[in-house]
C-alpha positions in Angstrom: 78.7 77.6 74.0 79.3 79.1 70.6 78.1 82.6 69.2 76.0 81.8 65.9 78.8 82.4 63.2 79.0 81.8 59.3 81.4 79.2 59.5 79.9 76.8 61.7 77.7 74.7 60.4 75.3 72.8 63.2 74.4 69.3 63.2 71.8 67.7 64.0 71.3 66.7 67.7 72.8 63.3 68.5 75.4 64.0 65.9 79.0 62.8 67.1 80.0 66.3 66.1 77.7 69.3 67.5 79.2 71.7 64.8 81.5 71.2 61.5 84.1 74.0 60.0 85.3 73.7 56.6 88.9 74.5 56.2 90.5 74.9 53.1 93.9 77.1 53.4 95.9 76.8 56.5 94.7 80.8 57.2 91.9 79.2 57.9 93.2 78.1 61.4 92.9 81.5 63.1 92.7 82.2 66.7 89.0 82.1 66.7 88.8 78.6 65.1 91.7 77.6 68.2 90.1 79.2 70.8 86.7 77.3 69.6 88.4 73.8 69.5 90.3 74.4 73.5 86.6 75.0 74.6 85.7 72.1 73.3 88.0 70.1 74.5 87.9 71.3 78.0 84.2 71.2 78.0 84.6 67.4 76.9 86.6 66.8 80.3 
């Protein structure tokens, strides 16, 4: 589960995606954005 946070934007429920990021520089791929993508892949296990 993710802390409400400005650059997530939620979906709508029964989305294929629950939440989208826009990136637009590769500084956009911090530590939070990686730690957010391995819990969603481990929750998707």
């Amino acid at each position: 589960m993710f802390l409400k946070n400005a650059r997530l934007a939620e979906q709508p429920k029964g989305s294929m995606c629950n939440y989208i990021i826009q990136l637009s520089d590769v500084k956009d791929v911090d530590t939070e954005l990686i730690a957010w993508i391995k819990s969603a892949y481990e929750g998707a296990e």
